[in-house]
N, C-alpha and C positions, 0 to 999 in steps of 0.2 A: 755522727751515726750511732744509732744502739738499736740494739733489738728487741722487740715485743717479747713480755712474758703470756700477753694475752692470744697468741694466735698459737697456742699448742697443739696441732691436728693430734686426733683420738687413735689414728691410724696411721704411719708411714707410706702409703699408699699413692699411687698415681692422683695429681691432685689438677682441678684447674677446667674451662669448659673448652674444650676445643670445638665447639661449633659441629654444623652439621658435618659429619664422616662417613664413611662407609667402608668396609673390609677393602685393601688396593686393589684393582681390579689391572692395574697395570701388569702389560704382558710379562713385563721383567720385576715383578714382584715388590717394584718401588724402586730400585737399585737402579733401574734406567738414568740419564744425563736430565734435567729440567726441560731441555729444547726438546727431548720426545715425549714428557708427559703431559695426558689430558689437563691432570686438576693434581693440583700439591699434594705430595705426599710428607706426612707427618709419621715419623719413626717410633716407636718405643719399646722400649727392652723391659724387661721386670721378672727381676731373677736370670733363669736360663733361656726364659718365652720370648720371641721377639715378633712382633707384629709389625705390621706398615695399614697405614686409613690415606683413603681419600678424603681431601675436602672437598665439600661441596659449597659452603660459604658460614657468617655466621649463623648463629642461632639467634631466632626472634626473639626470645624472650628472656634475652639476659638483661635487660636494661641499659645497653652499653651504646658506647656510638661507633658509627665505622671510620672509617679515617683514611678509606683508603684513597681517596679522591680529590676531598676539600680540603684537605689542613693546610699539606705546607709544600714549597715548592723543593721542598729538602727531599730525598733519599728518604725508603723507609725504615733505613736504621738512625738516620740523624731525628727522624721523627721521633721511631722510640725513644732516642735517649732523650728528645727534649720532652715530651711527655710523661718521661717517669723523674726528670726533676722538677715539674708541675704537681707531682702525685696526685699523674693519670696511668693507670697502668692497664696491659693486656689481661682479660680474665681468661686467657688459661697458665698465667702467671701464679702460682699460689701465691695465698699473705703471705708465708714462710721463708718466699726467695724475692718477696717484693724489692726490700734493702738493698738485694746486691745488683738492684740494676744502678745503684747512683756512681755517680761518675767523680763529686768531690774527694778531694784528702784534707786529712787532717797537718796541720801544719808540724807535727812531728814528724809524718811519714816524710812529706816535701822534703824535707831540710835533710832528713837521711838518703833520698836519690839524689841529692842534689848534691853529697858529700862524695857518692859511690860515680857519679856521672852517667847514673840513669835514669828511665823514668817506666812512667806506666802504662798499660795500654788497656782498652777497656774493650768490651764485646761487638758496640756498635764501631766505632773509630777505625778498631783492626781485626777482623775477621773474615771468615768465609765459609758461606750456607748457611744452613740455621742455626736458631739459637738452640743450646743444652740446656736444658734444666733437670736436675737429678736428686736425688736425694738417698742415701744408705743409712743404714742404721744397724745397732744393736742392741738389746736389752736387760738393764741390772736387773732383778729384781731386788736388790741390796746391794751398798754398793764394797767394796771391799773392804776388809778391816783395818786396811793401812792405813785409812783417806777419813779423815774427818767430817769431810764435804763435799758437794758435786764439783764443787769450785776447783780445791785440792785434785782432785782425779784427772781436769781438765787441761790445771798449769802444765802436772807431771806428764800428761801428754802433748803440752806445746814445747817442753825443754826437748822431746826426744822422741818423737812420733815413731819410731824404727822399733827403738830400745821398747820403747811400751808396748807395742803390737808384737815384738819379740817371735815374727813369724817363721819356721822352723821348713829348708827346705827338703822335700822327698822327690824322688826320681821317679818316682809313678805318680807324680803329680805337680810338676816343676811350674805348671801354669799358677798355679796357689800363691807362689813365693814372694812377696809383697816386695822384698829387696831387689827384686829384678825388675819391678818396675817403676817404682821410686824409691829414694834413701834420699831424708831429708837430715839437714845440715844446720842448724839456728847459729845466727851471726847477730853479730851485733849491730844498734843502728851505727848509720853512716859509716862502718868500718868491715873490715876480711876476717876479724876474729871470731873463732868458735865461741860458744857460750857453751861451755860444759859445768859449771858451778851448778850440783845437785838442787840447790834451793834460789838458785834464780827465778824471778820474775818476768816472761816475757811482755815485750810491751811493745806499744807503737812506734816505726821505726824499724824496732827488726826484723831481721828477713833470713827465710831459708833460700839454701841453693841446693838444688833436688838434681840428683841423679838421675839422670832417664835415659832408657838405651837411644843412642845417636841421636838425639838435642836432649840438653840438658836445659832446664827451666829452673826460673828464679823466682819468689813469691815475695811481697815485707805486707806485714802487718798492719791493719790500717783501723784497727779498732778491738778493744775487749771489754768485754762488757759482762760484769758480775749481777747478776740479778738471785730473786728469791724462788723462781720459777726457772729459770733460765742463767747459764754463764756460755756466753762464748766468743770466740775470736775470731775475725775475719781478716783473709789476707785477698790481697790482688796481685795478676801478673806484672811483670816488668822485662824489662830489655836486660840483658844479662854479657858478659864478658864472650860469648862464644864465635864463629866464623863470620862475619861480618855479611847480610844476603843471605845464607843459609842458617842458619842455626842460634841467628843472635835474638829470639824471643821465646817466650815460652812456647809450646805447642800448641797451648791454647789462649783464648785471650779471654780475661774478666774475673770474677770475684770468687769465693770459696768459703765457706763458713764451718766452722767445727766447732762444736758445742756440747749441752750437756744438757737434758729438759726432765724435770718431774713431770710426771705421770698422775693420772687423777687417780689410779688406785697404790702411790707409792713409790711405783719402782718407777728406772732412771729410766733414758733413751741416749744412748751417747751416739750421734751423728754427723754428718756430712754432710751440707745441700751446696750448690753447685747453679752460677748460672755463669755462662762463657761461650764463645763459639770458635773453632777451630781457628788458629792463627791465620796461614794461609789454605791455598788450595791442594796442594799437596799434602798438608795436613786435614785437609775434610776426608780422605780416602776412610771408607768404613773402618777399614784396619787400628786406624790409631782410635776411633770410638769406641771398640770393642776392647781394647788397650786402655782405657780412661776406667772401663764398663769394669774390668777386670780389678785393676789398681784398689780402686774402695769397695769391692766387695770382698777382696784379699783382707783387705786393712780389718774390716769388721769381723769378718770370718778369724782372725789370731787374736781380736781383741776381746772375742767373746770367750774362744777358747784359752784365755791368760788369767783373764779377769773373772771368770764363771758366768759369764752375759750366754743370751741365747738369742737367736732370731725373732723377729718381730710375728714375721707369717712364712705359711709354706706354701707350695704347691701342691693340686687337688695329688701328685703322685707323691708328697711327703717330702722333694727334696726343698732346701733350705733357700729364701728369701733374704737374701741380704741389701738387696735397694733395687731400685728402678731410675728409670733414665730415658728422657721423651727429645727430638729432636724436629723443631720444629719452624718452618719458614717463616723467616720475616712477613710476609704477605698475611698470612692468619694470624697475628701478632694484632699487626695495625687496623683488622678489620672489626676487631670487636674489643674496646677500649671503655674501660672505669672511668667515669672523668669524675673526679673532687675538684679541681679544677677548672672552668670556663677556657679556653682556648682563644685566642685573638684571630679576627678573620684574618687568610689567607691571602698573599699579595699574587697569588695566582687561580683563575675562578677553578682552575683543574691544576691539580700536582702532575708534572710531567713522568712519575713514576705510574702514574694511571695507562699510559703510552704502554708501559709495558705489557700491559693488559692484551694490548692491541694484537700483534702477532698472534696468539695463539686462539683467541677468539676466531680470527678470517682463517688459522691452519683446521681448527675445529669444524667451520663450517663449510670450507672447500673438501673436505673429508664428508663430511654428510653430504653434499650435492653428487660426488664422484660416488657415494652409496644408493643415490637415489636415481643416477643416471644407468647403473649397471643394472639397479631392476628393470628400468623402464625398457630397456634394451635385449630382455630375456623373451 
């Protein structure tokens, strides 16, 4: 696995076609249970703003195919993940977070879960509601005088992600404080030892064990990648030493990237893109998304402020833009799919996920008939 230098977005911005939308119209503002709503609702945060869309279906004119029917008699998260190791991907997926839906390891990483007695778990496999995809950021426009290179800036932040973000707590603002809600740990592969050697190299294989208030989560390494445009490193969640049924995964499940991108006029982009979805159902609770929401706009916010970086965009009222974060159903995922790949027909002429369809269609149109009966009756 490595990452494109060629897919740089010009903006940090919401990315990707979510198909046809419409402001929620749902009584309870999206936040309702799935069994009461009309039509999916697709979440997004950006900044402080948070909106909820209807769907209404795909859009005609992406080129894409829908999937939601013919393909496979699989579940539409086993769909996705076998469709993004085809690279066939959803277009509201950016190129940016395409990578992190794959599901292989590198055979360094293997050998170090297999040394620790665990393993990894990915977004489709084990999760619950929809998928996240997120992306924060901050902006050098030079990079520090310490750092010889984007490269340099990027290690010194995988030796010690806390120590480098250096975030500073205040009591009239304790929500800020990045240490409350992760403090990451770098270990060595296959072993419990710290890696505290200032000039260490991290590499594939190792892995942080991150602090989080009541489950704590584990990450390892699973790729870095030095480019001329681009350096950065991707880790994945894993099963970790904690209460066994409660508390023994990370919070969330799948991949995470931090990086470091030149800019077409110069300056850097040091960031964070994120594709995973809530471990369990008790972890989908808004709560811990708003807690995710929080965590890396922290991170960016101490690392602009250490480093002299500044925000990327603001809002129309000035305050500061530190990432965005879209939550979005499996269902509009598989409806509107990139294929680079030809697909092999299906051993069923309808995917039994189609079923699912069924319910809310006939709740939908016993609802219109019981609207139509009470006119007639006026």
């Amino acid at each position: 696995m490595q990452s494109s230098d060629c897919d740089i977005p010009a903006v940090a911005q919401p990315r990707g076609d979510l198909g046809l939308v419409t402001d929620s119209t749902t009584p309870c503002g999206g936040w309702c249970p799935p069994l009461f709503r009309r039509r999916p609702v697709i979440r997004e945060t950006e900044g402080n703003v948070s909106r909820h869309f209807s769907w209404h279906g795909p859009s005609r004119s992406s080129g894409s195919s829908d999937f939601r029917c013919w393909l496979s008699c699989l579940s539409y998260h086993a769909l996705l993940r076998d469709e993004a190791a085809r690279g066939n991907y959803p277009t509201c997926v950016p190129a940016t977070h395409r990578d992190l839906m794959g599901v292989d390891l590198p055979i360094a990483a293997r050998e170090s879960l297999q040394a620790l007695g665990q393993d990894v778990h990915n977004a489709f496999n084990v999760g619950a509601g929809g998928y996240n995809i997120d992306e924060y950021c901050m902006i050098l426009d030079e990079l520090p005088s310490k750092y010889t290179s984007p490269a340099a800036f990027l290690l010194d932040y995988l030796r010690s992600p806390n120590e480098m973000a250096s975030s500073q707590f205040k009591l009239t603002a304790p929500q800020k404080y990045l240490d409350a809600f992760s403090k990451f740990q770098l270990k060595a592969a296959g072993t419990h030892e710290n890696i505290t050697d200032p000039s260490a190299t991290p590499k594939v294989g190792d892995w942080y064990h991150i602090f989080i208030p009541a489950n704590n989560g584990d990450v390892v390494i699973i790729d870095v990648h030095i480019g001329e445009e681009r350096s950065s490193a991707t880790v994945q969640t894993m099963t970790d030493q904690e209460i066994p049924g409660v508390s023994d995964n990370h919070p969330v499940s799948g991949r995470r990237q931090f990086g470091i991108e030149r800019l077409a006029g110069g300056a850097y982009r040091f960031y964070t893109r994120g594709f995973d979805r809530q471990t369990t159902r008790l972890m989908d609770l808004q709560v811990s998304n708003v807690a995710q929401h929080q965590t890396f706009r922290n991170l960016m916010s101490a690392m602009a402020k250490n480093h002299g970086g500044r925000p990327e965009r603001h809002e129309n009222s000035g305050r500061k833009i530190w990432g965005w974060v879209r939550q979005v159903p499996a269902k509009v995922m598989v409806s509107s799919i990139s294929v680079a790949t030809p697909t092999e027909p299906s051993c069923w002429p309808l995917a039994p996920c189609c079923c699912a369809d069924l319910g809310p269609w006939l709740r939908l149109k016993a609802w219109q008939w019981c609207r139509r009966l009470n006119c007639l009756s006026v």
